[in-house]
N, C-alpha and C positions, 0 to 999 in steps of 0.2 A: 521541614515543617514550617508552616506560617504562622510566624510567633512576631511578638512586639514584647518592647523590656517595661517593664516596670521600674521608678525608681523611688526608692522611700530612705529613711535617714540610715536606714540596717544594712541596705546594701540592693543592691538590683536584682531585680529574677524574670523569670521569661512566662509570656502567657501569651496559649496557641491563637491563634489568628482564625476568623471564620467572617469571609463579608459578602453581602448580597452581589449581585452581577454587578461590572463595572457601571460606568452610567447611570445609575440608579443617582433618585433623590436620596438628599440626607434621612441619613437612619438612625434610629433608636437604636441603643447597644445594650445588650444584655451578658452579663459575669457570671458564670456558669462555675460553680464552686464542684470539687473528685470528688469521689469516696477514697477512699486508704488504699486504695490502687495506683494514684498519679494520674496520668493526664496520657489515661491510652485510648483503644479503637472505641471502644463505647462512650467519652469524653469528645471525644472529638467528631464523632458518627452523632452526639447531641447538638454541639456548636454546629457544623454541618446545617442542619437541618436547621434550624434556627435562623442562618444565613437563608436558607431558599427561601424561607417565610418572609425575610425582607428586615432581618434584625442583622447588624453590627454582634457577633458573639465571642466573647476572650475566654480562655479559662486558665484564670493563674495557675501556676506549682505552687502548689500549697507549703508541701514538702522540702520546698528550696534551702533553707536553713540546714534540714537534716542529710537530704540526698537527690540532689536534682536531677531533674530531668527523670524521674522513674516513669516505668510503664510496664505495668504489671498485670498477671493476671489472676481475676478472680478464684480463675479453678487450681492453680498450682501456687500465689503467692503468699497464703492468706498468713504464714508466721512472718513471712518479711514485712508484711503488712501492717500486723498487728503491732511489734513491734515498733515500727514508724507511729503510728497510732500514739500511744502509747508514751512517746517520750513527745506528740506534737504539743507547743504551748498555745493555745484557743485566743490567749488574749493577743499576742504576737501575730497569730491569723489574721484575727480580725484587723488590725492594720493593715495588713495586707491586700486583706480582702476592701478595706475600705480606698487604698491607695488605689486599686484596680479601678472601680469603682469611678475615680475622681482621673483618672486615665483616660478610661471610657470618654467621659463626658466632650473631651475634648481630641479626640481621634479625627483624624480627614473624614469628612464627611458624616459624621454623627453629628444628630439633630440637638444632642442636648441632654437627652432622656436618655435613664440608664435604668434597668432593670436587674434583679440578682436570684438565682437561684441556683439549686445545691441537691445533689443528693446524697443520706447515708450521714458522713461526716458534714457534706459540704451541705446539708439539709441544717445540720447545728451552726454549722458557719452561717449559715443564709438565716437564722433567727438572730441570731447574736449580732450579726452584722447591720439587719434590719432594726433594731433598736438603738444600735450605738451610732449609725451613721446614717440612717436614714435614706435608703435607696429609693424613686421612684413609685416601684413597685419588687415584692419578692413571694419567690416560689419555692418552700420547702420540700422534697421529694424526703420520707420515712428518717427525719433526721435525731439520730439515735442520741439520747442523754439531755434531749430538747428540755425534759422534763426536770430535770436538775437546775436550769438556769429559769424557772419561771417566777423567780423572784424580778428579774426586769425587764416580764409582761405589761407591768404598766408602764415604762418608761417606750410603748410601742405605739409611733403612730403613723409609720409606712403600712400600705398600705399590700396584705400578706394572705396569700393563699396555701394552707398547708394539704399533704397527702399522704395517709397514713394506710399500710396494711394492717385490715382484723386479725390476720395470724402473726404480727410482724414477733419473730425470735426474739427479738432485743430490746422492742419494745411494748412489754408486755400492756394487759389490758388496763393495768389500775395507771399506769404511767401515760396511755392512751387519754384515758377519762381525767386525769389531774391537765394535762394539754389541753384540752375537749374546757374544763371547768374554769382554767387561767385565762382563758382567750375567750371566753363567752360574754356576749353585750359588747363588744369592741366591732362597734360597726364597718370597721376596715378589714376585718379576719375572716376568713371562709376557711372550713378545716370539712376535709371528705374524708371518709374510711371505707376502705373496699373491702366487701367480704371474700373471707376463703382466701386470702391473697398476703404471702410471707416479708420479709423483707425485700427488697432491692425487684420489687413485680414489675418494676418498669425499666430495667439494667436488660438493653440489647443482648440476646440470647443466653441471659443469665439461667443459673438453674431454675430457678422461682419467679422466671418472666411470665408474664399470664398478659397475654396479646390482648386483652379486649377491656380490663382493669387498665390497660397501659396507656392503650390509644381514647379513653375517656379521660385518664388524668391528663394525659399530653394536651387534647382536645381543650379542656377548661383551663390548663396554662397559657394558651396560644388567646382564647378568648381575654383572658384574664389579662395578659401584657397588650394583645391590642386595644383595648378600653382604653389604658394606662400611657400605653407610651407612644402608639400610634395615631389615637383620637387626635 
């Protein structure tokens, strides 16, 4: 795997590797936060794709504390999963997530400009993250429990595009609308909801993938960080 180490005062962890063609100009880097699965084909099929756009893409192990290197899968892991979940600590993430971050910045060949987003879990990472350190720019994909930390909505002034499913399971409508009402007038925020569309609508051959919900929110992320980190 093509990976680079992370190091922070806790201890080092590894995060997958994804870069444009050799030769290329310096590039913007983009941190690409799991879901409670680790850092498998769907994580890495995201960084991938990211890379051919012409982005620098990492994606830590979130998980490295509890069990590294996982890669798991949606359709058969979901108790190993939950429990990792479960015992992860968010604020200990977010260091993580912000050491990646400040890695990024200064990688061979990275322009400077770092970018973050997440989905699922790494969608709450990518909020939390975006207010406590301040990335560039950030892209939340359906980041579950978003709604429980919007007490440090105002402490936001990166600059954040959220994507939310109408049907999402986990997170329901009034939790949707408290999102929708904490982030409203914050001229840096764009929040989209797609109808008829469950959690994880945009997870590579997930159950609840819906191909055309997918490739619009992909579409307005890809706009969203060229403004940002390419302009």
């Amino acid at each position: 795997m093509n990976s680079v180490t992370i190091t922070t005062p806790d201890g080092d962890f590894a995060a997958y590797a994804a870069r444009p063609a050799p030769g290329a100009k310096p590039a913007p880097a983009i941190v690409v936060c799991q879901e409670i699965f680790g850092i498998n084909a769907d994580l890495r099929a995201t960084c991938d794709a990211l890379a051919a756009q012409g982005f620098i893409a990492l994606c830590p192990d979130l998980f490295w504390r509890l069990e590294p290197g996982l890669d798991l899968s949606p359709d058969t892991d979901w108790p190993r999963a939950l429990a990792l979940y479960q015992a992860y600590d968010l604020d200990a993430g977010v260091r993580d997530v912000a050491a990646t971050l400040e890695a990024a910045r200064h990688l061979p060949v990275a322009s400077g400009k770092v970018g973050l987003m997440g989905f699922c879990l790494g969608g709450l990472m990518t909020f939390l993250t975006a207010v406590r350190a301040a990335p560039d720019a950030a892209v939340a994909y359906y980041g579950g429990r978003t709604n429980e930390f919007l007490n440090e909505a105002p402490g936001l002034t990166a600059p954040l595009l959220m994507h939310l499913g109408e049907d999402d399971e986990f997170i329901d409508p009034a939790a949707q609308q408290a999102i929708v009402d904490a982030l409203a007038g914050k001229p840096n925020v764009e929040v989209y909801r797609y109808p008829g569309c469950m959690h994880a609508f945009a997870r590579h051959g997930g159950a609840h993938y819906d191909a055309a919900a997918a490739r619009l929110a992909n579409a307005r992320t890809h706009d969203f960080f060229k403004a940002r980190l390419q302009a």
